[in-house]
N, C-alpha and C positions, 0 to 999 in steps of 0.2 A: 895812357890807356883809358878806354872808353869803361866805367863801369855800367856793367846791367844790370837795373835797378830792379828789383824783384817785381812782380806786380801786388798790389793792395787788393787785399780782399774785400770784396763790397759789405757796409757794416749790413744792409739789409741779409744778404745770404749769410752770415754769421748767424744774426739771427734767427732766421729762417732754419739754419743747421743746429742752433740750440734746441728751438721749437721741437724739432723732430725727434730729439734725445729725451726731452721730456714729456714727447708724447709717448715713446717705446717706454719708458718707464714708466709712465701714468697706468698703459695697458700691463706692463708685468704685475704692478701691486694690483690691479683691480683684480688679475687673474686669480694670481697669490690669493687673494683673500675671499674671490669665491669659491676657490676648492677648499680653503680652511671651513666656510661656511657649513658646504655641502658635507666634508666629512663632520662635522660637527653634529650635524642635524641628522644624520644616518645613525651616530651612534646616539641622541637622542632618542631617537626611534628604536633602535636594537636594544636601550635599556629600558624602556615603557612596552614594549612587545610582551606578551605573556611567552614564560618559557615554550618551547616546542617538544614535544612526546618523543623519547626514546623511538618507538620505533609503535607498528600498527597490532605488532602482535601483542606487547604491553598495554596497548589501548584493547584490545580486547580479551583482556585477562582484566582486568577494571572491571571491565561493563560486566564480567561475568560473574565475579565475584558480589561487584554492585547486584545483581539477580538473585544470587541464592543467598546474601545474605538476606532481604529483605521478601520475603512471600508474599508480602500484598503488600497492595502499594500504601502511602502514606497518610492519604486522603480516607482509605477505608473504612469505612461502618458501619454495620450493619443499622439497617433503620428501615422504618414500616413507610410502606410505599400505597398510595390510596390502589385500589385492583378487584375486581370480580371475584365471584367464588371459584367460576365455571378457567378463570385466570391462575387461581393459587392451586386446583387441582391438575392443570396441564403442564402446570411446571412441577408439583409435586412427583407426578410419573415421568414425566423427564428424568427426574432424578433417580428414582426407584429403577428405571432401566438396567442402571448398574448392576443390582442386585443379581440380572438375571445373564446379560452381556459377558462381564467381567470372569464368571466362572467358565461361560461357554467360548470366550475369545482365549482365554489363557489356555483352555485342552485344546484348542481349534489353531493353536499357533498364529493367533488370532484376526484368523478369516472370520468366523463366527460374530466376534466382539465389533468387527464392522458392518455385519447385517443387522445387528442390535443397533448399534449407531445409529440405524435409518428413521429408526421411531422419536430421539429425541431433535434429530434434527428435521424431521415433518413437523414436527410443531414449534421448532424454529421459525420456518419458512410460511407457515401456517400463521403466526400470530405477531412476526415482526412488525406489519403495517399497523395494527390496530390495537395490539397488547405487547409492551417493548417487556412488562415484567414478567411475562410467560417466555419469553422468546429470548430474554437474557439467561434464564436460568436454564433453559432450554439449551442454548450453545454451550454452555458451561460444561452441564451433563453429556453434552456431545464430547466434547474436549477430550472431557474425564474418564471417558470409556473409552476412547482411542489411545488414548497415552497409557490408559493401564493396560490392555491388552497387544495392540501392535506395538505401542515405545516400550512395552516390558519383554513381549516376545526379539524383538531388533536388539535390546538391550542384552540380553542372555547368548545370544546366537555371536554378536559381536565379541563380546568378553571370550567365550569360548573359543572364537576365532585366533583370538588375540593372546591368549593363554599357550593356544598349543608352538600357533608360530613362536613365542616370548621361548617357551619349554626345546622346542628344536635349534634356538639359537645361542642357546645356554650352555646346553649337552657338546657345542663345541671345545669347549674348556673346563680345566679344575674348578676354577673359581665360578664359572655357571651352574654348575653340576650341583657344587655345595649350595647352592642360591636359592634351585630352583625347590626348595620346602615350601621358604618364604614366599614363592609366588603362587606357587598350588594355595598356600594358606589367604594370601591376600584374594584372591577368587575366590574362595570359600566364603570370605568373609562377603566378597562381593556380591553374591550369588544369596548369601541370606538376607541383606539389607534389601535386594530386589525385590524378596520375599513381602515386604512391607508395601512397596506400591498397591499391588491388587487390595491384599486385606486394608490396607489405610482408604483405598476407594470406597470398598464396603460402607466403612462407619461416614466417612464423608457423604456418601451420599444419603445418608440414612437423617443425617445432620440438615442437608439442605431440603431434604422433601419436611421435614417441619418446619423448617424457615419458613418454603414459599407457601406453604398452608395457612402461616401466621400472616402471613403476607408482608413477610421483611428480605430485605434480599443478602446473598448469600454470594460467598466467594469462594473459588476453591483457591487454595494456595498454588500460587505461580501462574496457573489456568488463567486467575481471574485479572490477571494483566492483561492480557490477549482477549478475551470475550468482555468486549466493553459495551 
């Protein structure tokens, strides 16, 4: 019997069929080890990140509290500013405005308290080009007489709002019924601290018309963030 001899593989194509087994492998480790790279470098990055904020509402209960702890800003001081006479008296009555705005915007629900407005801001508008320390103190006292008279009127009108609705959604239940003391009382209490805007405007302003006479400049609390 005739045997049939196999055929011989050519050693080149052996080769060649090596080759290619060690190329597919060359490209799996390079693969391999640039996704270890990559995840590497990502959690690099996610550990050097500064945390990320809870949420925007948290961010704004920050800033808020950052606000009212602090009433004037950091930098604040009062200090004597070179200025005119005919300078330290227009911002003097800027601020004396109050005196007369404040009692008339508070019974006027306070329409009143923003036709007073008109005068500290005329001389706002009046002396910003050529006297910035008339016309600082000047928007100050503008500020200051709108926030005591319409932010105190919006302030009273809202609570009230919010009281009754609070009060009718209470009266649905035992345990609201018994509640609502504590809410009546907390509006009361609400309603007297309000009490202190207008009158704390009084003395404040009374404060800054000596300042700009002296010719130093003056901040109202919280105001004087806003009127830069």
């Amino acid at each position: 019997m005739v045997e049939h001899s196999k055929p011989k593989r050519d050693a080149h194509a052996i080769r060649d069929e090596q080759d290619i087994v060690d190329l597919d492998a060359l490209v799996r480790d390079y693969t391999d080890e640039n996704v270890s790279l990559h995840h590497a470098e990502r959690f690099e990055d996610d550990r050097d990140a500064p945390p990320k904020r809870k949420n925007d509402a948290q961010t704004w209960r920050e800033q808020l509290e950052n606000f009212l702890r602090t009433p004037y800003d950091q930098s604040y001081v009062s200090e004597r500013v070179d200025s005119s006479s005919s300078e330290r008296v227009w911002a003097a009555m800027a601020h004396l405005s109050l005196l007369i705005g404040v009692p008339l915007g508070v019974s006027s629900a306070g329409i009143l308290g923003v036709c007073i407005a008109l005068l500290p801001l005329a001389i706002y508008f009046a002396h910003r080009a050529r006297a910035p320390f008339a016309a600082k103190h000047a928007m100050q006292a503008a500020l200051a007489l709108l926030i005591s008279t319409v932010g105190w009127f919006g302030l009273v009108v809202a609570s009230g709002i919010l009281g009754v609705i609070l009060t009718i959604l209470l009266t649905a239940t035992l345990v609201g019924i018994l509640a609502l003391p504590f809410l009546w009382l907390g509006l009361l209490v609400l309603w007297l601290m309000l009490l202190v805007l207008p009158f704390g405007s009084f003395f404040l302003s009374v404060v800054g018309a000596v300042q700009a006479l002296r010719g130093r400049t003056f901040s109202y609390p919280y105001i004087g963030k806003w009127a830069r």
